[in-house]
C-alpha positions in Angstrom: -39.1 54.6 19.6 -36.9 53.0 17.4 -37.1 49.5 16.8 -34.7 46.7 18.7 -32.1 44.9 15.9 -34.2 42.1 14.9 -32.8 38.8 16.5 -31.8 37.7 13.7 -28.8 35.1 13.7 -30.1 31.8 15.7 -30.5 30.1 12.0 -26.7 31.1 11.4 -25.7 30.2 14.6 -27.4 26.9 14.4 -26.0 26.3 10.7 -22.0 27.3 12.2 -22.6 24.9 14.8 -23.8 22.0 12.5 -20.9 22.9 10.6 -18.9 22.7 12.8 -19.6 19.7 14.5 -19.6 18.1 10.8 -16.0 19.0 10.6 -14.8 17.8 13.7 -17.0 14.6 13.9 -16.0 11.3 14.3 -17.3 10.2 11.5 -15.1 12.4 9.2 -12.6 9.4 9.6 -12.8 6.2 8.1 -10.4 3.6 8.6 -8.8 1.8 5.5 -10.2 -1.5 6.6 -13.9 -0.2 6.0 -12.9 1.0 2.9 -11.4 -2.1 1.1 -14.5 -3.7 2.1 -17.0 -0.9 0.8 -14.7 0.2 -2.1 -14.4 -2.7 -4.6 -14.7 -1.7 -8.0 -17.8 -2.8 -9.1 -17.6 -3.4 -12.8 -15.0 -4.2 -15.0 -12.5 -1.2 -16.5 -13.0 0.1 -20.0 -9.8 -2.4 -21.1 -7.3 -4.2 -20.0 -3.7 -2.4 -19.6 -1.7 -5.7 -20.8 0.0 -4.4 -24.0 0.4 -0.8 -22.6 -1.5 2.0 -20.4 -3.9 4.3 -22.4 -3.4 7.8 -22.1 -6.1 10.4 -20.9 -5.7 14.0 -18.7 -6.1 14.7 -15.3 -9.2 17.0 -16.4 -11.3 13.7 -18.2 -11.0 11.9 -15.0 -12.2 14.6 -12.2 -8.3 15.9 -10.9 -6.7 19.3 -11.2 -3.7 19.7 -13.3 -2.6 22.4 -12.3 -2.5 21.1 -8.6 -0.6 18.4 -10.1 1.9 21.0 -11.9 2.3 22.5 -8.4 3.4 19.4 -6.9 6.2 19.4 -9.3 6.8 22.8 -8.9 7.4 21.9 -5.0 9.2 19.1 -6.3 12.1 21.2 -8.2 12.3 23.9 -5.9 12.6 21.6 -2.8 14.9 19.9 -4.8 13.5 16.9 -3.5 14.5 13.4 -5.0 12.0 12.0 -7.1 12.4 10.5 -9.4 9.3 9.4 -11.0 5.7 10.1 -10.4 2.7 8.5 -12.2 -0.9 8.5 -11.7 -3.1 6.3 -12.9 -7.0 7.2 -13.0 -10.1 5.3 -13.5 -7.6 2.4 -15.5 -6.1 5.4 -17.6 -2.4 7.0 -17.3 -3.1 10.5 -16.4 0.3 12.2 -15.2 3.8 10.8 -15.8 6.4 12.7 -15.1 10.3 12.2 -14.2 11.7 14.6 -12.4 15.3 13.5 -12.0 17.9 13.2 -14.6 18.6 9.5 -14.9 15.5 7.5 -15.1 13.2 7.4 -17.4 9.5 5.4 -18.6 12.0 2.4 -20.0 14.5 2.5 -16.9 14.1 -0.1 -14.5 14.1 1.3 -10.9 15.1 -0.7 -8.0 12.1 -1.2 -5.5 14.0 -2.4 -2.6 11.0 -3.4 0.1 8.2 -3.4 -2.7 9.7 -6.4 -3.5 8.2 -7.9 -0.1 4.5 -7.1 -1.7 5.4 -8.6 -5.2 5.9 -11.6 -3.7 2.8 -12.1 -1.6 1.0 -11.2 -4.6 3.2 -14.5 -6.6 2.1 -16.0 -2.9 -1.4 -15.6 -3.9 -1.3 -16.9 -6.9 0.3 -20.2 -6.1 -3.4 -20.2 -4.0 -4.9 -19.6 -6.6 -3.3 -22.6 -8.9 -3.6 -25.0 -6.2 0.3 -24.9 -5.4 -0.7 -23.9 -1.8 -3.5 -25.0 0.4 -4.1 -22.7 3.0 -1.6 -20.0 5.0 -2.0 -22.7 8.5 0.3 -24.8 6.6 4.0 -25.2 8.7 6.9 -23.0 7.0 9.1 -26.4 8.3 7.2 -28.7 5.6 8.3 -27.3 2.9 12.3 -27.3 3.5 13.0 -31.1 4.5 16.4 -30.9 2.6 17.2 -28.9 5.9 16.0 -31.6 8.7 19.9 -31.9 9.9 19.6 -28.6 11.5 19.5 -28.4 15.2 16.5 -25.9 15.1 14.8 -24.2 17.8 12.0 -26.2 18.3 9.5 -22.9 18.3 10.1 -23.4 14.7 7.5 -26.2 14.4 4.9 -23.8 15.2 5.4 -21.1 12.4 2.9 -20.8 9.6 3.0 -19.0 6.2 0.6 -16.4 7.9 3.2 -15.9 10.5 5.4 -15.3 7.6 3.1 -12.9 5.8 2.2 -10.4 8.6 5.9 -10.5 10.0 5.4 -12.6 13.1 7.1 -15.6 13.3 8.9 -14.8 16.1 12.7 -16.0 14.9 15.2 -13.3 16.3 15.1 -10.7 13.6 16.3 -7.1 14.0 17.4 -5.2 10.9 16.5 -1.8 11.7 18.3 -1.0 15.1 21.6 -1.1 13.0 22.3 0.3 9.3 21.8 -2.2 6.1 25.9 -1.8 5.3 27.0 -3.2 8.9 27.6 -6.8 8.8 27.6 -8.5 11.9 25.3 -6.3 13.7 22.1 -6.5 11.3 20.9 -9.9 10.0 20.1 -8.8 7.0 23.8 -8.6 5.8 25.1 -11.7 7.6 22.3 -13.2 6.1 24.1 -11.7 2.4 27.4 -13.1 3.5 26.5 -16.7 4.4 26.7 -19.7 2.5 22.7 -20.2 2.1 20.2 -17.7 3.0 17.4 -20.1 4.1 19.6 -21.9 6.5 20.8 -19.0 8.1 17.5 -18.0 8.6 16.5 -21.5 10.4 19.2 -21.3 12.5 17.7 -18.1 14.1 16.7 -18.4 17.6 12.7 -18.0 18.6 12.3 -14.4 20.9 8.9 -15.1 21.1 5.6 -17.1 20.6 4.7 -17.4 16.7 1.6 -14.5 16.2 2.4 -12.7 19.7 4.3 -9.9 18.2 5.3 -8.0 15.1 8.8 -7.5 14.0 9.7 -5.6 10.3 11.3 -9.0 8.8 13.4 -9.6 5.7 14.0 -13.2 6.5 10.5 -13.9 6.5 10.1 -12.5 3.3 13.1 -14.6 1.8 11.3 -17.8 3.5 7.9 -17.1 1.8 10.0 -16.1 -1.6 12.3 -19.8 -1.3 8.7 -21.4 -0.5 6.9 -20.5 -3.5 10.0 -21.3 -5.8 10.1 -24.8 -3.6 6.5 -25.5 -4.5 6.9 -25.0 -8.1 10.6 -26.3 -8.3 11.8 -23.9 -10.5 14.1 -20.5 -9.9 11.8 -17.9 -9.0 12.6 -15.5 -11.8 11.1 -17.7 -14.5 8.0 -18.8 -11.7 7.3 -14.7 -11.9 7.2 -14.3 -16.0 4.9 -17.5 -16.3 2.5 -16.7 -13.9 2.6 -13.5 -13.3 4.1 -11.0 -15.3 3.5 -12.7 -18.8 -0.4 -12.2 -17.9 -0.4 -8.8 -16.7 1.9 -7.6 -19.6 5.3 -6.9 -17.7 8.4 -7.7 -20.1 11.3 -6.5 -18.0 12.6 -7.1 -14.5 15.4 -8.3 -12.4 15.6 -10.5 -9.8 18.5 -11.4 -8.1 19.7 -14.4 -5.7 20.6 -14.7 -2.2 23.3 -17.9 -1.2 22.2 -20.8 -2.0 20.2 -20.2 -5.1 16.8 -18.4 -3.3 15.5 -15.1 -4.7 15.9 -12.1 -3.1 12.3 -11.1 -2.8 13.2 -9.1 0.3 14.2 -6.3 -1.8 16.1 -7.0 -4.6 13.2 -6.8 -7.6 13.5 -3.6 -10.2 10.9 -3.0 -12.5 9.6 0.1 -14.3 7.2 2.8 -12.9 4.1 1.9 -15.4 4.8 -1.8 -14.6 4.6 -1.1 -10.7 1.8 0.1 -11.6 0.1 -2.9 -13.3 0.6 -4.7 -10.1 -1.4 -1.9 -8.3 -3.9 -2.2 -10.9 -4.1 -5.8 -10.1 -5.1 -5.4 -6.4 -7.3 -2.5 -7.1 -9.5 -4.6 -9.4 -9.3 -7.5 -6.3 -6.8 -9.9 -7.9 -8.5 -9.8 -11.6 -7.1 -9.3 -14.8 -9.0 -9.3 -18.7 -11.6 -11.7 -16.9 -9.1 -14.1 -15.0 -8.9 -14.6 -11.5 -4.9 -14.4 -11.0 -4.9 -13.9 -7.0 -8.1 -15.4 -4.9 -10.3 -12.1 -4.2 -10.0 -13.2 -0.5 -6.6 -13.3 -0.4 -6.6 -9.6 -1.5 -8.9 -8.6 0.7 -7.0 -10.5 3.5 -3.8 -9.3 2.5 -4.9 -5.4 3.0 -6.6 -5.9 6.8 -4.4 -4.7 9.5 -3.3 -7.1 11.7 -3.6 -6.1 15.5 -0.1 -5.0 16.6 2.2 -1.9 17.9 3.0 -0.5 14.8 6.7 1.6 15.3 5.4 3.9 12.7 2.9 5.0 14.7 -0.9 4.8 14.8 -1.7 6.2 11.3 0.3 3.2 9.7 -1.0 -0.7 9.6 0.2 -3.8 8.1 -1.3 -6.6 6.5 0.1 -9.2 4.3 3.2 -8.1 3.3 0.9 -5.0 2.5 1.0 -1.7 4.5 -1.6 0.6 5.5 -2.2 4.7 6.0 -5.5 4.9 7.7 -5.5 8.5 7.4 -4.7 8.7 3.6 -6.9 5.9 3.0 -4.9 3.9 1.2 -2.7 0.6 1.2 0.4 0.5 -0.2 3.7 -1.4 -0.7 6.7 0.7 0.8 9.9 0.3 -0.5 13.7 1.7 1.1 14.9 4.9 -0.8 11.3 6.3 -1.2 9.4 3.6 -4.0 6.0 3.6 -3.5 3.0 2.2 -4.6 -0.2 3.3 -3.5 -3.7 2.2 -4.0 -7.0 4.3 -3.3 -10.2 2.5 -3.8 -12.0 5.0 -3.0 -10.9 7.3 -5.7 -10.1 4.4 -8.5 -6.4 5.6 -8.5 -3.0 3.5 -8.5 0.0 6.1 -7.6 3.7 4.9 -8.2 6.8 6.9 -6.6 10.5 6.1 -7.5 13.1 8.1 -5.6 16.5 7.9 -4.1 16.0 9.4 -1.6 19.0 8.6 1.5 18.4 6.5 4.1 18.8 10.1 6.9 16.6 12.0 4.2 13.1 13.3 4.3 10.7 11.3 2.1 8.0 13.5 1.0 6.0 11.3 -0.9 3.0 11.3 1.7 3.2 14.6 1.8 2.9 15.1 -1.9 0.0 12.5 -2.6 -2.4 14.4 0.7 -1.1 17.9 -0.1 -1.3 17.4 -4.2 -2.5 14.7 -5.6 -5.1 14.1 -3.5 -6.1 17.8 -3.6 -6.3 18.0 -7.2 -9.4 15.4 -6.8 -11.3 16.8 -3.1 -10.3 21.0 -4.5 -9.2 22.8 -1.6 -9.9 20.7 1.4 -7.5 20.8 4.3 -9.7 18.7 6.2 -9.7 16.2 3.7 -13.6 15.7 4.2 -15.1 13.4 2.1 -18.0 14.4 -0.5 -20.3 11.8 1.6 -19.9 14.0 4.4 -20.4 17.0 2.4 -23.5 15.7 1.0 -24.4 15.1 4.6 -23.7 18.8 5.9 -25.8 20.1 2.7 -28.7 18.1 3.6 -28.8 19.3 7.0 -28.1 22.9 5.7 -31.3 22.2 3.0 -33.9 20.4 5.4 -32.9 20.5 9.2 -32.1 24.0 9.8 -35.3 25.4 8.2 -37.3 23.8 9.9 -35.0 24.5 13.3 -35.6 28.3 12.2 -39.7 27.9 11.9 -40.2 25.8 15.3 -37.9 28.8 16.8 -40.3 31.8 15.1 -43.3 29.6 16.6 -42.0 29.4 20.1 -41.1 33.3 19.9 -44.7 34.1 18.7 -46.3 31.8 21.6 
């Protein structure tokens, strides 16, 4: 009589399941919020990128060049506009590349909405120096040169917070019309006024300071003429004595709105490697060569999402003047045109992205960092899952489903 197949298979059907169920879990996805608070660098870097970024290769710091290679392969035969890309690993510069044919490492690059971060990272450190007490205080008490106005009186209620994550509540709509239209988007009446701050305060209130989010280039000009206000001195020269002159950034531009306030909106420029010592900043919590140049809770602070409806969609958050990708895990200041930069705790990595890319154009940028860069650290991981759940699926692999296996021979010899 010949024998029955042997029932073999329960221990592989067991370990697809597991699998399986690893993959698809819940768990798999972990919001950016829980990682800023789990992923703070722990120790100091090797050194201290103020008089230039050391050089190292993808390979010495756990990424695949070749990935990397690919990505500008896509790049050039998508003929996509890029046009720089720089990576920045464990503190070291590991990939710099310029794909376009103007710009180059000493170019400065308009950043347009980047801009918006850079100055809530000046904000900070006006915290930090005791120029500011705390973000309760009212935007109104710092401009009483413009008391003649005959001002909504919501105004009174609106905070530096409500300024920071874009709800103050001041009529505001810049993106229902292009940037070039004047008289439809505020953002260019604003541009052809007299003075930008008191066109600003002459806005009406739509709504309740904090009740709702609204994407905001006058706030950012208020928290911009603020900080210049509290130190009394034009905001270009507040930046290099504070900021930049510690951090070792040399060249920028800043222009001016009417009236003599900074256009901190969007109208910095700065080189790729020095967007990238502002990253650098953030990712080591607001420290630089052992000073504290933005209060570690006001970094932490300004990467939490705020609770809001998010025209982006859900994968996106905002925070101070800081955005959010949940599912990319990383935080990141987000600039018209396609300027980027991007911050991954998790894997010790600042990313930059300059591009010119047109306002009806497809910015790939996202796509390049999961698809690519990304990539060249997990290896080939559509699922993106992280190496903690990996270890987790191994260990049930190793211990659990053994075991499973010998309880199941028992019960079949019983």
């Amino acid at each position: 009589m010949p024998m029955s197949p042997p029932k073999k298979g329960l221990g592989q059907v067991i370990l697809s399941l597991v699998l399986i169920l690893s993959l698809f879990s819940p768990v798999t996805t972990i919001e950016v919020s829980e990682r800023v608070q789990n992923s703070v660098p722990s120790s100091e870097p090797d050194y201290w990128p103020t008089d230039g970024w050391r050089n190292s290769t993808p390979e010495e710091h756990g990424m695949n060049p070749q990935t990397l290679n690919d990505m500008m392969d896509r790049i050039e035969t998508q003929d996509y506009p890029i046009d720089s890309v720089l990576i920045i690993k464990d503190g070291y510069k590991v990939f710099e590349e310029y794909p376009g044919s103007y710009y180059r490492n000493t170019t400065l690059h308009a950043m347009h909405s980047v801009s918006k971060s850079v100055a809530s990272i000046l904000l900070g450190v006006a915290f930090q120096q005791g120029m500011l007490d705390n973000v309760s205080q009212k935007v109104l008490d710092f401009f009483p040169d413009y008391d003649y106005l005959d001002l909504d009186p919501g105004w009174e209620n609106i905070t530096i917070e409500h300024l920071l994550t874009m709800t103050p509540g001041f009529e505001w709509d810049e993106w229902s019309y292009p940037y070039v239209y004047p008289g439809d988007n505020p953002i260019m009446n604003m541009m052809y006024s007299n003075d930008a701050v008191e066109f600003i305060l002459n806005r009406s209130m739509d709504h309740e300071p904090g009740e709702q989010w609204m994407y905001n280039g006058g706030a950012s000009t208020l928290l911009g003429s603020i900080i210049q206000q509290v130190y009394g001195d034009q905001l270009y020269y507040v930046f290099r004595e504070h900021l930049f002159d510690h951090i070792g950034i040399p060249y920028y531009s800043l222009p001016t709105l009417p009236g003599g306030w900074p256009n901190v909106m969007g109208g910095f420029s700065l080189r790729p490697v020095d967007m990238a010592r502002l990253g650098f900043l953030y990712l080591n919590n607001g420290t630089w060569n052992g000073t504290q140049i933005v209060p570690s809770d006001f970094v932490r602070n300004s990467i939490q999402p705020i609770d809001h409806d998010n025209p982006l969609g859900t994968d996106f958050g905002y925070g101070w003047h800081w955005w959010l990708r949940h599912d990319l895990g990383v935080y990141f200041a987000f600039g018209r045109h396609g300027q980027k930069i991007m911050i991954s705790e998790e894997h010790d990595m600042v990313v930059v992205f300059t591009a010119s890319v047109p306002d009806d154009g497809y910015d790939p940028e996202f796509e390049l960092y999961r698809d690519y860069i990304l990539r060249s650290i997990t290896g080939d991981n559509p699922l993106g899952i992280s190496p903690e759940i990996l270890i987790g699926v191994t260990m049930v692999v190793v211990v659990v489903v053994p075991l499973v296996v010998v309880f199941m021979k028992r019960v079949r010899k019983n």
